[in-house]
C-alpha positions as CSV (number, residue, x, y, z in Angstrom):
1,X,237.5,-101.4,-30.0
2,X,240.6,-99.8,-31.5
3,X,240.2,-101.7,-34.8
4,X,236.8,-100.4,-35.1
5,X,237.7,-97.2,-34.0
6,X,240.1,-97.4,-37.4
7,X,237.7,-98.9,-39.2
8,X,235.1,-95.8,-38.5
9,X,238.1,-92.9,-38.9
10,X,238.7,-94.8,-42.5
11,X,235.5,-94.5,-43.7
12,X,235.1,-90.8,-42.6
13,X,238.5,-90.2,-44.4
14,X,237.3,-92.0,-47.2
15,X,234.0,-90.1,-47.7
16,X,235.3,-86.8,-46.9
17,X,237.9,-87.6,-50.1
18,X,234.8,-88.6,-51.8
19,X,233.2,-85.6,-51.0
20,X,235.5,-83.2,-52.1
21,X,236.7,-84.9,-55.5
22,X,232.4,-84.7,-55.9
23,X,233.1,-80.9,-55.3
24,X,236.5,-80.5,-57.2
25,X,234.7,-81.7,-60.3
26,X,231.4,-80.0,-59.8
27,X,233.6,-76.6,-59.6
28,X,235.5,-77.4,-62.6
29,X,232.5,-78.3,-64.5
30,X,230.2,-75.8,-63.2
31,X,230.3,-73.3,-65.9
32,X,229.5,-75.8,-68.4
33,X,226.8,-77.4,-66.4
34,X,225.1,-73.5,-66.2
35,X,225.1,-73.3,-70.2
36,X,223.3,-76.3,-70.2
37,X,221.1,-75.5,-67.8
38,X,220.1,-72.4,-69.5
39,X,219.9,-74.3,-72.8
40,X,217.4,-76.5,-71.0
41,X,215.4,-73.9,-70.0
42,X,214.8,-72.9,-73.7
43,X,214.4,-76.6,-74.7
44,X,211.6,-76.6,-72.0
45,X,210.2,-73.5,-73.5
46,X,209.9,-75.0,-77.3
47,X,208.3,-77.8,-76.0
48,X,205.3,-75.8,-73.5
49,X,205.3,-73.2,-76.4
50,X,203.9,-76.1,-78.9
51,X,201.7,-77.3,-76.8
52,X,200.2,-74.5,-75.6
53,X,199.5,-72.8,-79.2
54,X,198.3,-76.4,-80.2
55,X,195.8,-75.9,-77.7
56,X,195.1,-72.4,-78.7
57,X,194.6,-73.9,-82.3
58,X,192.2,-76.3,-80.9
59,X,190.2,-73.7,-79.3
60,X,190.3,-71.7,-82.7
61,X,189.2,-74.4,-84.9
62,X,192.1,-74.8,-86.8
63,X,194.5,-77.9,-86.9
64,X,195.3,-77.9,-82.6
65,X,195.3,-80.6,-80.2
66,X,195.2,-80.9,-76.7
67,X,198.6,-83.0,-75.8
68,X,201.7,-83.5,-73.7
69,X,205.2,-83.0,-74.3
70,X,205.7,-86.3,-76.5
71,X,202.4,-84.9,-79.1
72,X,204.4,-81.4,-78.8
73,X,207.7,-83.0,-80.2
74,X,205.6,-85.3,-82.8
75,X,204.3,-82.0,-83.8
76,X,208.3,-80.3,-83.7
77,X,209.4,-83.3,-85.7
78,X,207.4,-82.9,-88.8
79,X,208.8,-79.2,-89.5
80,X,211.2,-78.8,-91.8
81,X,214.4,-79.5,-90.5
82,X,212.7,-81.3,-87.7
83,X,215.5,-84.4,-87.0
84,X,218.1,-81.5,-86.2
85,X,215.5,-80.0,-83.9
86,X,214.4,-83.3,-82.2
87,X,218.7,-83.3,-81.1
88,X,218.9,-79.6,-80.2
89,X,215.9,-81.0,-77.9
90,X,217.3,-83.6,-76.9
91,X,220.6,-82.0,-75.3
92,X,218.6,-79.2,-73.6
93,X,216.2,-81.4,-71.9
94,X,219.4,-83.7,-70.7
95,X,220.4,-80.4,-69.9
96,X,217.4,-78.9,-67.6
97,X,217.2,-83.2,-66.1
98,X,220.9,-82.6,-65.0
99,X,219.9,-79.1,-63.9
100,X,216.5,-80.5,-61.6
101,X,218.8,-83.2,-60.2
102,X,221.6,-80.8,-59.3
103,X,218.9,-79.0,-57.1
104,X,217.4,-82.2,-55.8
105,X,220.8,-83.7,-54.6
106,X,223.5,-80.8,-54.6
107,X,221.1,-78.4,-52.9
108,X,222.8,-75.7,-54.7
109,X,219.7,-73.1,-53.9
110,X,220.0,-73.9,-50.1
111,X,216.6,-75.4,-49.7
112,X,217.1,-77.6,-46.2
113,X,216.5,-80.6,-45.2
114,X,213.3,-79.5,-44.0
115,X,210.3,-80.7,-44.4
116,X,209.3,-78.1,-47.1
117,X,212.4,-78.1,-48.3
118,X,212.7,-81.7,-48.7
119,X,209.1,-81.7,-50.4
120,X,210.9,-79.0,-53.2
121,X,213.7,-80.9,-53.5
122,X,211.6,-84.1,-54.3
123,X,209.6,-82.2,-57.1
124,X,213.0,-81.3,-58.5
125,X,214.1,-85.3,-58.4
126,X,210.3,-86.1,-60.1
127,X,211.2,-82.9,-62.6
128,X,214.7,-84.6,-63.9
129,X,213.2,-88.2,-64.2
130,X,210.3,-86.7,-66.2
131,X,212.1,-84.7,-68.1
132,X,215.1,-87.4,-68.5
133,X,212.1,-89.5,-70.0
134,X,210.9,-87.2,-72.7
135,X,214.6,-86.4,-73.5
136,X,215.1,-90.0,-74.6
137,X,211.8,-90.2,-76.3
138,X,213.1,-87.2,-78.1
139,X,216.1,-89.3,-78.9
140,X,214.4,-91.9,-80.2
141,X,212.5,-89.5,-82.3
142,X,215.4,-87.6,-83.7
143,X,217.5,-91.8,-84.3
144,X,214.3,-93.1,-85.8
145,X,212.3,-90.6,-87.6
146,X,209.1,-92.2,-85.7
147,X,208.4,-92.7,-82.3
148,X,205.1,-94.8,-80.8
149,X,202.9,-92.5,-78.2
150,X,202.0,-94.5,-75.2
151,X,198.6,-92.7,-74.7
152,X,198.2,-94.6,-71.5
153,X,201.8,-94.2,-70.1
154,X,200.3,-92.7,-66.9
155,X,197.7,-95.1,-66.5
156,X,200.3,-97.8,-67.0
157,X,202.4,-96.0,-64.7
158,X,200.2,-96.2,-62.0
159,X,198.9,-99.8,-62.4
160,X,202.2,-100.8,-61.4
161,X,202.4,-98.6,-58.0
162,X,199.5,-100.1,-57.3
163,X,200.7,-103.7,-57.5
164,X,203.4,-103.0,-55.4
165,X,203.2,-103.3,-51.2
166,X,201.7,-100.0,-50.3
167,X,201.2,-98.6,-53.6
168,X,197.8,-96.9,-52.6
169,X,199.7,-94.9,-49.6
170,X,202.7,-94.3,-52.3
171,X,200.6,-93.1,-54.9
172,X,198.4,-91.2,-52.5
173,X,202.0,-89.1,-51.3
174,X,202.8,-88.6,-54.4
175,X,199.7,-87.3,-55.2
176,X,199.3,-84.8,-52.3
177,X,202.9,-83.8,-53.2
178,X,202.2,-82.5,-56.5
179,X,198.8,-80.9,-55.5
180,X,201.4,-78.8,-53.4
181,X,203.4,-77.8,-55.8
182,X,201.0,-76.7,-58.0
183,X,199.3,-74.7,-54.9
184,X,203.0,-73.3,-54.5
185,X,203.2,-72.4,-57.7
186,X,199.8,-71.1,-57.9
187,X,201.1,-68.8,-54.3
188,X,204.4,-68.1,-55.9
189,X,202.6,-66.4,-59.1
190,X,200.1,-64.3,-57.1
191,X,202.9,-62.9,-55.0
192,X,205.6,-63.2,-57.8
193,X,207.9,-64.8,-55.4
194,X,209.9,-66.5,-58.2
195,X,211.1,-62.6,-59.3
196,X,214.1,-63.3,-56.6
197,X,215.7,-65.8,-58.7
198,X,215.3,-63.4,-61.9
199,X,218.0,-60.8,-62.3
200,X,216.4,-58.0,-64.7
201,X,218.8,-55.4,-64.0
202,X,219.5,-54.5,-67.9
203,X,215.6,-54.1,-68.9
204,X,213.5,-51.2,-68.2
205,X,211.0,-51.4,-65.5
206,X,207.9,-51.5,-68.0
207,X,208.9,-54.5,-69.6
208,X,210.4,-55.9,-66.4
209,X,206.7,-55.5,-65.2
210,X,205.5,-57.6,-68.3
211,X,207.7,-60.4,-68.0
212,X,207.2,-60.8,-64.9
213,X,203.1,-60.7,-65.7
214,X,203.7,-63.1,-68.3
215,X,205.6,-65.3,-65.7
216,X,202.4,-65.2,-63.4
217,X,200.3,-66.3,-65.9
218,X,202.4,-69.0,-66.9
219,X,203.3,-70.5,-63.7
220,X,199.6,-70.3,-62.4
221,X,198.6,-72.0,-65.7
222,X,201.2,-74.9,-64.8
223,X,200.4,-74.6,-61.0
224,X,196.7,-75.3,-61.8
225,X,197.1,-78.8,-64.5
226,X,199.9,-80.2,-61.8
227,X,197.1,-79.8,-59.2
228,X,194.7,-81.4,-61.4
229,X,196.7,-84.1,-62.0
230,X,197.6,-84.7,-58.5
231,X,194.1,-84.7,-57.6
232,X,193.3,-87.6,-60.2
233,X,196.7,-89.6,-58.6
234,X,194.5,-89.0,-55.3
235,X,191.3,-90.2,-56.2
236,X,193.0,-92.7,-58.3
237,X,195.2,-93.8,-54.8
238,X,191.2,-94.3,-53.0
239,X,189.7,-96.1,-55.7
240,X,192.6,-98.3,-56.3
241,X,192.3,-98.1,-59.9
242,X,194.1,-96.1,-62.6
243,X,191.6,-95.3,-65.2
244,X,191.1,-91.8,-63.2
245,X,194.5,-90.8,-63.6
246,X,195.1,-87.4,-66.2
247,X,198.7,-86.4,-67.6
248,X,199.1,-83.1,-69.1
249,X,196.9,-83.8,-72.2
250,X,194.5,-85.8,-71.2
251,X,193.5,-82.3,-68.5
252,X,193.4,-80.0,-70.9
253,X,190.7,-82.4,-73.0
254,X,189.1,-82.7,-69.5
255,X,189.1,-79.1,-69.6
256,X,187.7,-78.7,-72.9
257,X,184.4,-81.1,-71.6
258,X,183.5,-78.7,-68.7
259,X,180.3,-76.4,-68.8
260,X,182.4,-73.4,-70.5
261,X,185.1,-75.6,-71.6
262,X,186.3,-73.7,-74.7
263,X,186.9,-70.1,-72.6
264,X,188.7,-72.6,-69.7
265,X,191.0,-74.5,-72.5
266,X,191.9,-71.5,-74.2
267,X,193.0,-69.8,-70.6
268,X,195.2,-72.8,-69.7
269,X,196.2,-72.7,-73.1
270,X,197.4,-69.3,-73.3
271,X,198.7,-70.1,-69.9
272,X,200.6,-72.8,-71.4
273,X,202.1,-70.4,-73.7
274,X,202.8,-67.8,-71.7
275,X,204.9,-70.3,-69.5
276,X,206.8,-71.7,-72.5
277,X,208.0,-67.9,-73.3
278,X,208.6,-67.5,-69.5
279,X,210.9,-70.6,-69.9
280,X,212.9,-68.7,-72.0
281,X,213.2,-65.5,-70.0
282,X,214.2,-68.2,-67.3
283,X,217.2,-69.6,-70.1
284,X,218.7,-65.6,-70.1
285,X,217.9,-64.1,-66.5
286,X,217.8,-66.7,-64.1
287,X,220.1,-66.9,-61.5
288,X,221.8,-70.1,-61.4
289,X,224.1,-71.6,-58.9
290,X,225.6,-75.1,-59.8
291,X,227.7,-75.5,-56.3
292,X,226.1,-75.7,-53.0
């Protein structure tokens, strides 16, 4: 019983040390990690930017498209000086991942183990693989010159859940999980209850008020395609098929189809857009904390 009593204190020793090197380094690195973070924000905001005025362009007539963030940096890379871009890019969204996965496993913001605070801190995890994903298709981009669009990555995507154990119950969580953070993002922007992590004290109150305006627009614009899309991961969870299932593009041409489908695209559009420019408010005034 003694030797396992060691054994036990050991371990505890050894994770506490663990701990607090994880710490140690995490303080030494944290103001770093911050300029990143705020980098990534603006990455994020070039990205939502493109592919909302692509969308507004599409409404207009002119040369648009309704896409994701992979058409968006197809789009980015043909611009003069595009390969430079496609690695600015490419560090800021590593940079915003990094962020997202601070806040999922750090806890920096003091979210809880709770069961809505879990549920945040899982959309944060899902937010730095995502983004970690287009940052290397970036990467491949900016290396390459070319990069092929999977069209049907979601599909594809989901097709495997569903050949796994239990991939109809996995895929019908995560589907309920981002219907909920679009509602909460939808709830956040009606009551602008994201303004507490946004530190405006320089700026007058008139275009205080506007930013924060263009912030509810944007987030209820990106609140209202993630709760499309997590309604398609539901119904595609009941049918057991993944022909249902929508990413980013493939809602706002679903958009387009319904009765009155130009006025809706061009609102999520200009939704889309507004969010990309609230992005970057987000890369100058957001508060961030890097140590829990």
């Amino acid at each position: 019983m003694a030797d396992l009593n060691g054994v036990k204190n050991l371990g505890q020793q050894a994770e506490a040390k663990l701990e607090g090197a994880a710490r140690a380094a995490t303080h030494r690195a944290a103001p770093q990690l911050e300029a990143l973070a705020r980098f990534g924000y603006a990455s994020k905001g070039v990205v939502y930017g493109t592919i909302g005025l692509l969308a507004l362009s599409l409404v207009l007539g002119r040369q648009g498209a309704a896409t994701d963030a992979q058409g968006a940096l197809l789009r980015l890379q043909d611009l003069p000086g595009g390969g430079w871009l496609m690695w600015l890019l490419v560090l800021g969204l590593i940079g915003y991942a990094l962020w997202q996965l601070i806040r999922a496993t750090l806890d920096p913001e003091r979210q809880g183990t709770g069961g809505k605070g879990l549920l945040k801190r899982l959309g944060y995890l899902v937010s730095g693989l995502g983004n970690m994903g287009v940052a290397l298709f970036a990467a491949r981009l900016a290396r390459e010159g070319t990069a092929a669009r999977n069209a049907n990555n979601e599909q594809d995507t989901v097709r495997q859940i569903l050949e796994w154990p239990g991939g109809q119950l996995l895929l019908g969580i995560a589907g309920l999980a981002l219907l909920a953070v679009g509602a909460n993002s939808i709830y956040s922007a009606y009551g602008a209850k994201f303004m507490k992590r946004i530190a405006l004290t320089d700026l007058g109150a008139q275009f205080s008020d506007t930013l924060k305006k263009i912030g509810q627009v944007g987030l209820s614009a990106r609140g209202l395609v993630l709760g499309i899309i997590g309604v398609s991961l539901l119904v595609a969870a009941f049918r057991d098929r993944s022909a249902s299932v929508l990413g980013s593009g493939e809602v706002l041409t679903w958009l387009g189809y319904q009765p009155a489908g130009k006025i809706l695209l061009g609102l999520v559009a200009l939704g889309t857009l507004c969010y990309g420019v609230w992005c970057f408010v987000q890369a100058r005034y957001r508060r961030i904390r890097i140590e829990g």
